[in-house]
Each structure stands twice: as C-alpha cells, then as structure tokens.
C-alpha positions as semicolon CSV with decimal commas, in nm:
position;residue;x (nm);y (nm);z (nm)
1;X;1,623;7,036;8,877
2;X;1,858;6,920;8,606
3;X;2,117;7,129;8,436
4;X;1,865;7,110;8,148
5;X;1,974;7,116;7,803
6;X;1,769;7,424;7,564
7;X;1,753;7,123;7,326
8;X;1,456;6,935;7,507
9;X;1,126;7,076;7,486
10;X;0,778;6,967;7,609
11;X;0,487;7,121;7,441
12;X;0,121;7,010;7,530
13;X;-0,198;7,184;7,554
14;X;-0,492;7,195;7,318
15;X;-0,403;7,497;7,093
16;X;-0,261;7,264;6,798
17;X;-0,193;7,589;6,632
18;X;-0,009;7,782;6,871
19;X;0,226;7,426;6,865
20;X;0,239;7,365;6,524
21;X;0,367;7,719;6,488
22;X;0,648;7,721;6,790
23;X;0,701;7,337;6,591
24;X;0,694;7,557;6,234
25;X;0,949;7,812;6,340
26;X;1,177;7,576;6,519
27;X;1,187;7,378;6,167
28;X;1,279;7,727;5,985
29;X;1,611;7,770;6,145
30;X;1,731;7,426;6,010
31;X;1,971;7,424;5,695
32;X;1,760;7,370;5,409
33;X;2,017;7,167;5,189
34;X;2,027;6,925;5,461
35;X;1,673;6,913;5,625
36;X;1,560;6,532;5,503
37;X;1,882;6,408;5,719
38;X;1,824;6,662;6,014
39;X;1,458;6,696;6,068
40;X;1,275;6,372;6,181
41;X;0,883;6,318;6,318
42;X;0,781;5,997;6,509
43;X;0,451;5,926;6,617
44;X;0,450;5,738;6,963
45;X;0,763;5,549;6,874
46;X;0,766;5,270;7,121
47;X;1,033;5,238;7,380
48;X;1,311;5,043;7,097
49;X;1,292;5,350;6,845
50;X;1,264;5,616;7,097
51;X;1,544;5,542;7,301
52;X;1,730;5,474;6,959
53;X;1,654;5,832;6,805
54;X;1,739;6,009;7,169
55;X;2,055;5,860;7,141
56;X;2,149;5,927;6,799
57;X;2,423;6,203;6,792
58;X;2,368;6,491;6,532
59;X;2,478;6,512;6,205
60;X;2,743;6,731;6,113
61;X;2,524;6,983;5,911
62;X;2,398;7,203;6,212
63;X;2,108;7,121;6,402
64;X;1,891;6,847;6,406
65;X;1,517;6,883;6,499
66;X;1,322;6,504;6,667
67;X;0,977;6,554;6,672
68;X;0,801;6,326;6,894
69;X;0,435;6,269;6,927
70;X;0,350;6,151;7,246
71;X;-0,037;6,158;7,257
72;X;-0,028;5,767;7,355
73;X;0,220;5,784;7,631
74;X;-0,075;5,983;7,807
75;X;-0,366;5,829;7,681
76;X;-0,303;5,476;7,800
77;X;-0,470;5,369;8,092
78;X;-0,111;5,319;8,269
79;X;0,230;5,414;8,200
80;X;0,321;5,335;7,849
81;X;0,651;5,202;7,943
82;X;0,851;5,059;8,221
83;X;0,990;5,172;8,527
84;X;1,357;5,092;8,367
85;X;1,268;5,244;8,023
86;X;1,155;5,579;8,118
87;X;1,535;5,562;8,317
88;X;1,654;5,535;8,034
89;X;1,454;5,773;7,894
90;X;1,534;6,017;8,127
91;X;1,885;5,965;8,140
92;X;1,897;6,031;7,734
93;X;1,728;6,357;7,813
94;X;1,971;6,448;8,044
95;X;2,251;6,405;7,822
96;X;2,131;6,544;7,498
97;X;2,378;6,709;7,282
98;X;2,254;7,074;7,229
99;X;2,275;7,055;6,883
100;X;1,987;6,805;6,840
101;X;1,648;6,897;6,934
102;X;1,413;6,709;7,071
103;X;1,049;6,816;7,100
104;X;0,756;6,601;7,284
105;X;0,431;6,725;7,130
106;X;0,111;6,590;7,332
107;X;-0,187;6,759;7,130
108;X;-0,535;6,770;7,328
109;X;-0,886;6,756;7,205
110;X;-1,036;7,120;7,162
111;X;-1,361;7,182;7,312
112;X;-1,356;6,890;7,549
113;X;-1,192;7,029;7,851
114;X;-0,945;6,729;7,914
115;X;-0,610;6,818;8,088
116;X;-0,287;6,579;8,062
117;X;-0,217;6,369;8,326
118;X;0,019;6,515;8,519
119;X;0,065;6,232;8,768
120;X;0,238;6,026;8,509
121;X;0,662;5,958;8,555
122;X;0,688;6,038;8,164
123;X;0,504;6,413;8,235
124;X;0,735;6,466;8,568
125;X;1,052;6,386;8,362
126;X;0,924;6,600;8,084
127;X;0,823;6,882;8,251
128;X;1,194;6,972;8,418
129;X;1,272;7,044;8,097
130;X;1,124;7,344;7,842
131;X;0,814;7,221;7,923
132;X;0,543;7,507;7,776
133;X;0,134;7,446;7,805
134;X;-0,049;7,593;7,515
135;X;-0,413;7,646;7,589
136;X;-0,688;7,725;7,327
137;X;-0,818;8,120;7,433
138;X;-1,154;8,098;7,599
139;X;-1,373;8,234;7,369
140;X;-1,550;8,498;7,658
141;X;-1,166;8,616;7,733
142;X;-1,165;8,872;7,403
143;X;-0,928;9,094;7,525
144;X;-0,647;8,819;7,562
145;X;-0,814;8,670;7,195
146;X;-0,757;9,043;7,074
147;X;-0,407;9,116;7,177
148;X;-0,313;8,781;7,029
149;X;-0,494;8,884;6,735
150;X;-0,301;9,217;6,664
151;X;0,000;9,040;6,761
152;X;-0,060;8,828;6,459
153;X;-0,153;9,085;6,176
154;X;0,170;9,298;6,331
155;X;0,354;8,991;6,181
156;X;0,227;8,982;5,915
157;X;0,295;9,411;5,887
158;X;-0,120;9,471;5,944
159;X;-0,251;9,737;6,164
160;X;-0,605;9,609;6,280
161;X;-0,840;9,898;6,370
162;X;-1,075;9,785;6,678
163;X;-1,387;9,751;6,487
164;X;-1,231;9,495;6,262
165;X;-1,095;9,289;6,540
166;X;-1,434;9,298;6,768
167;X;-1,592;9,164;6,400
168;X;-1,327;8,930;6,367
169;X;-1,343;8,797;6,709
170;X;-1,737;8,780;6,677
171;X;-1,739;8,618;6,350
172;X;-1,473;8,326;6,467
173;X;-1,473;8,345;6,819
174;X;-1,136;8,188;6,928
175;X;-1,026;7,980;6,637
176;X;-0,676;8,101;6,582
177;X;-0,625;7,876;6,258
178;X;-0,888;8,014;6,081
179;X;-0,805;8,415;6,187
180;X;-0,451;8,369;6,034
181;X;-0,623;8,240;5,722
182;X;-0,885;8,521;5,745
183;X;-0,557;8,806;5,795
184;X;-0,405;8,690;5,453
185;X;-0,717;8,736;5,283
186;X;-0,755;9,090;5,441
187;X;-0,362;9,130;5,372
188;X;-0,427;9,085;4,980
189;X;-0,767;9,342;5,047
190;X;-0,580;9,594;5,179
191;X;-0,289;9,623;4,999
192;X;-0,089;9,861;4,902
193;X;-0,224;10,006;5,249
194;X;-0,187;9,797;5,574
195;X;-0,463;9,905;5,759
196;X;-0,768;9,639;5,787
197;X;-1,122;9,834;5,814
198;X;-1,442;9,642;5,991
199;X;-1,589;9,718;5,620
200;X;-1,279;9,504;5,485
201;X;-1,389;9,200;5,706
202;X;-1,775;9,215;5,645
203;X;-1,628;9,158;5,251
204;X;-1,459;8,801;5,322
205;X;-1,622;8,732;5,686
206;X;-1,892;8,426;5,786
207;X;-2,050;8,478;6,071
208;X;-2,179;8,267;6,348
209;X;-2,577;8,372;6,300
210;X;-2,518;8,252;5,897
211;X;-2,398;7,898;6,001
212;X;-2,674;7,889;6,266
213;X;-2,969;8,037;5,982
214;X;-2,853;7,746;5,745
215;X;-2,877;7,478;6,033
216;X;-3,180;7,582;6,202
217;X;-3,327;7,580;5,872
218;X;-3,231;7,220;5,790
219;X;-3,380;7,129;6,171
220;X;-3,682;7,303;6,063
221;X;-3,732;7,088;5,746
222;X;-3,711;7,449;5,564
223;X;-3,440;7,260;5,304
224;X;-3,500;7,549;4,989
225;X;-3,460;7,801;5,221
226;X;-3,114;7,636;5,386
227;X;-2,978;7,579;5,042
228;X;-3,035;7,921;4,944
229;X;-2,854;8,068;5,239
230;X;-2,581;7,778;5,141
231;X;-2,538;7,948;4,799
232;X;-2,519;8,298;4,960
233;X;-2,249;8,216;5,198
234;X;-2,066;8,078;4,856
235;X;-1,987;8,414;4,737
236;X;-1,770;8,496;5,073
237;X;-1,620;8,087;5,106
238;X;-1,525;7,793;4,970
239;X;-1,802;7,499;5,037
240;X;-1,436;7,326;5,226
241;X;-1,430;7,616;5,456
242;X;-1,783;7,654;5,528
243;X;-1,860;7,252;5,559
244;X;-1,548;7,298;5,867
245;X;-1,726;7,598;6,002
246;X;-2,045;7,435;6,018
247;X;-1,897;7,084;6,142
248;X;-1,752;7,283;6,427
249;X;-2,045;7,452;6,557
250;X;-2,259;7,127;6,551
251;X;-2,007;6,920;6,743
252;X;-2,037;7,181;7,024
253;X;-2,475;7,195;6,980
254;X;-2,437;6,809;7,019
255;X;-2,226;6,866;7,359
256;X;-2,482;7,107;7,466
257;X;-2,800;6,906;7,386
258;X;-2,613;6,585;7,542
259;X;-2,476;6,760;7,877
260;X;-2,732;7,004;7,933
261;X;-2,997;6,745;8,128
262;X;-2,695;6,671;8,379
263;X;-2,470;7,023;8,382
264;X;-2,541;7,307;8,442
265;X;-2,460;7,653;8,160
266;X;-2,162;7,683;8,361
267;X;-1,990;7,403;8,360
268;X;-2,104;7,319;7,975
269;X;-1,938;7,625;7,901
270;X;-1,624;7,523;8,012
271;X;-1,628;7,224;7,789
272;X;-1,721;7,446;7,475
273;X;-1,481;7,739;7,491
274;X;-1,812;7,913;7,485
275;X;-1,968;8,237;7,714
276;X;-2,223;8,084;7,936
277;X;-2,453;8,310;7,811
278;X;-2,406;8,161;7,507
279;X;-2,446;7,809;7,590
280;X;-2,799;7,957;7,746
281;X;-2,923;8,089;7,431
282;X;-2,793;7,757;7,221
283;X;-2,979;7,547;7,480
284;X;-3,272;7,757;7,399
285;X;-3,259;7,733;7,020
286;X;-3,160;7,340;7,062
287;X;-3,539;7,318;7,250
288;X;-3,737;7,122;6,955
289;X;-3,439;6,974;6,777
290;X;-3,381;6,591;6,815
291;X;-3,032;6,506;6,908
292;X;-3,007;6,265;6,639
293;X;-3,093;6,490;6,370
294;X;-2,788;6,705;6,482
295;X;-2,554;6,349;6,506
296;X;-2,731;6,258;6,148
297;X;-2,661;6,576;5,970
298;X;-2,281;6,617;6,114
299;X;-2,246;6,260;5,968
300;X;-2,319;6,370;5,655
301;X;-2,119;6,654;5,636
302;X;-1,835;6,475;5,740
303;X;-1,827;6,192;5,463
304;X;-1,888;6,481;5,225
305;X;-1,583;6,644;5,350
306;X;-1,408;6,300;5,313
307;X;-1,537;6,255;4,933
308;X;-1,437;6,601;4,842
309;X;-1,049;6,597;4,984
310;X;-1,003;6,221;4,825
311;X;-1,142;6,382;4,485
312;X;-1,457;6,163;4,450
313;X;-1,655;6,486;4,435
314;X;-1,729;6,566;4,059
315;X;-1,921;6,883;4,191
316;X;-1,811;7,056;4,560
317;X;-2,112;7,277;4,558
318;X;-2,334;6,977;4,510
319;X;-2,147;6,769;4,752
320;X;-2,217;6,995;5,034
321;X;-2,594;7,033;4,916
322;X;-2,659;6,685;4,894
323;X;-2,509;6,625;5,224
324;X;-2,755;6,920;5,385
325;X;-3,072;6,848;5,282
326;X;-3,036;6,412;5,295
C-alpha cells in the first residue's frame, strides 16, 4: 500500500446520485473567483491528455479539482491502455501534489446488476487509493432507504415523522434523486414548521399503483380512461416528471417480461432493485401484455421526452398524450 495522497479518489458504483453529490460537495470547497482555472471534467481522456492533466501542477489559487470519467477504461473488452501507460499512470498517482484533486468517476447502469471489473490493472491501481463503491439501496432494504432518507431532510433542517417516510419510500421506492426533489417540495409545504406529515406527502406524492393504472390501461386498449388518469396525476406533477416516472417503471416490466421465461423471481429481482414479491405480482399483471407493446409505448415516451427538453413541444400536456395513446 502506497503512502496515498487524500487528493486521489476512486468513486464507482451505480448510485449516480450519491457520486454526483460527494462530486457536488468536493466542487463547493473550491474558490469561486477562480473555479474556471481550477475545476476541470474529462470524459475518458485517452492516455496523451490524461497523463498530461495528472501531471499538471496546481494553480496558485488553492485547490484544484480533475474530474475524470472513466466509464470506457472498464467497458472495453481489454485494458484500455498499455502495460507502460497505466505505469505511468500509476506513477502520476503516486506523486500527486495534495493540492490538486483528482477524482475517477466510473458510473454503472441502475437496475441492471453489472459490477466493475475488478480484475482490470487500472481498478487495482485505483483502488489503493480513496477508492469508495456507491451502490443504489435495494429497494426491499427500507430501513437502510429510511435512515438515508432522514439523514437527508436533517440536511435540509426537516424532521420526517415515520408515516411520511414509509409513504415516501412506498411511493418512490429507492430513487434517491427524485426523494431530494420530493423533500424541497415538502420543505416549501411545511414551512414555517419543519415537521413533514404523511398528509403533507399524499399532497405532492405519485404513487407506484397511479403509474401502473395509466399503463395497464393503455395495455388494455382503455386509452380515455388512461388519459384521464394522465390529467389527474397533472394536478400533483409536471408531464417531465411523470413521463420519467413512467419510463422507469416500464424499463424494469420489459426486464421482467424478457427474463422471466429463463430466471427465476429471485434472481430477476436482483436485476430490478425490486422485492421478489414484487417481481411476482408484476409477472402476474405482465400475463396478457405483448412485450412489444411495452418496447413500443416506452419508445414513444422517450422521443416525447426528447421533443419536449429540445423545445419542439408547442403543448407538454399534449406531447405526453399523444405519445400514450399512439
């Protein structure tokens, strides 16, 4: 083990959130007047660039931050660079002034189970330094999803009573992202007070069944009735947030209806995030529905999203409707 240097970090895992915050707060304790000299991100420099910006000294305005994204130094189907470069490589690591950081970021897909290989040289040189794993919460652990969750609205000076964070937790299961968007909301509700009630989240909450009732009601050819629920859910959420919501839940139906003629509940659930009881009841409701209905619809909804975030949608609402019932 080196004498390592607190300025090298490794940070992989597929919690993008959890990283982009450690990444967020790292950024924060640069000088502001100077931060478009001292704060850098590269994405998979190859070998000429990287070795150029590890051995770049910091400026003389305090620290310097390097991000590095590194997803393709894992994803090849060998090592992305040569036996000499990652010497070099490692060498620069070794010798890194304190006062500029350096931060590898390897960001895995969510939902997919898929670990980073940990055979590679680049990953054993990496990981003698602050190497840190950050792992999306399974969704069936809710205690651990819970104490993160209090955690959170502590930060943000929010006392959660239990009711509100079993709701919370059943409404959005594990996604951290969207229960730091959903404690700002409540943070505006509750104020001048600082106590979230369950009543507090039913105001601004979506739930799981809602996203399901409008889906099962497109796969039912029950369009009226889907677009009705659609418009309901409009009074709680933006179309943006619930076309995301409803995105997410039908990539994980389309992993169930694929893997569950080969896997068993089990080991489907470990690919979801999802209670195997849960992936039992989905597989259930999933019966009479044609996989390429499900591949169809989350088509659609994805070049909506696409139109309405480049600002070719003259109407959201009818952007999202048009892309339900097509």
């Amino acid at each position: 083990m080196y004498n390592i240097p607190m300025a090298v970090y490794f940070f992989y895992g597929d919690e993008d959130f959890l990283i982009n915050s450690a990444l967020d707060n790292m950024r924060s304790k640069l000088n502001p007047d100077f931060i478009s000299m001292s704060y850098r991100v590269l994405d998979n420099p190859e070998y000429p660039e990287l070795i150029n910006a590890l051995r770049t000294p910091p400026m003389m305005f305090g620290d310097s931050l390097y991000i590095i994204n590194a997803e393709k130094y894992f994803s090849s189907q060998k090592n992305y660079f040569e036996d000499s470069e990652l010497n070099d490589i490692e060498d620069a690591l070794k010798n890194n002034p304190e006062a500029l950081n350096i931060v590898f970021v390897v960001k895995l897909p969510r939902d997919e189970g898929k670990k980073i290989d940990s055979r590679r040289k680049l990953y054993k040189i990496l990981s003698k330094f602050n190497s840190e794993e950050f792992q999306a919460f399974k969704t069936y652990k809710t205690d651990e999803i819970a104490n993160w969750l209090r955690k959170r609205a502590k930060s943000k000076d929010l006392i959660l009573k239990d009711d509100a964070v079993n709701l919370l937790i059943e409404f959005l299961g594990n996604d951290l992202r969207q229960f730091d968007v959903e404690l700002e909301k409540l943070k505006l509700i509750a104020y001048p007070e600082k106590t979230v009630t369950k009543k507090m989240v039913e105001e601004i909450a979506v739930s799981n069944q809602d996203l399901f009732n409008i889906t099962d009601l497109i796969m039912k050819n029950q369009k009226d009735k889907a677009l009705l629920e659609f418009k309901k859910l409009t009074d709680k959420k933006h179309p943006l947030e619930i076309l995301s919501a409803i995105q997410t839940m039908l990539r994980k139906w389309i992993i169930i209806k694929i893997k569950s003629t080969t896997m068993s509940p089990f080991e489907i659930s470990k690919i979801t995030g999802q209670h195997e009881f849960v992936v039992k009841q989905t597989i259930q409701k999933l019966k009479n529905t044609k996989l390429s209905d499900l591949v169809n619809l989350k088509q659609n909804l994805f070049e909506a999203e696409c139109k309405i975030k480049s600002a070719e949608a003259l109407d959201i609402n009818a952007e999202v409707e048009i892309a339900l019932i097509r």
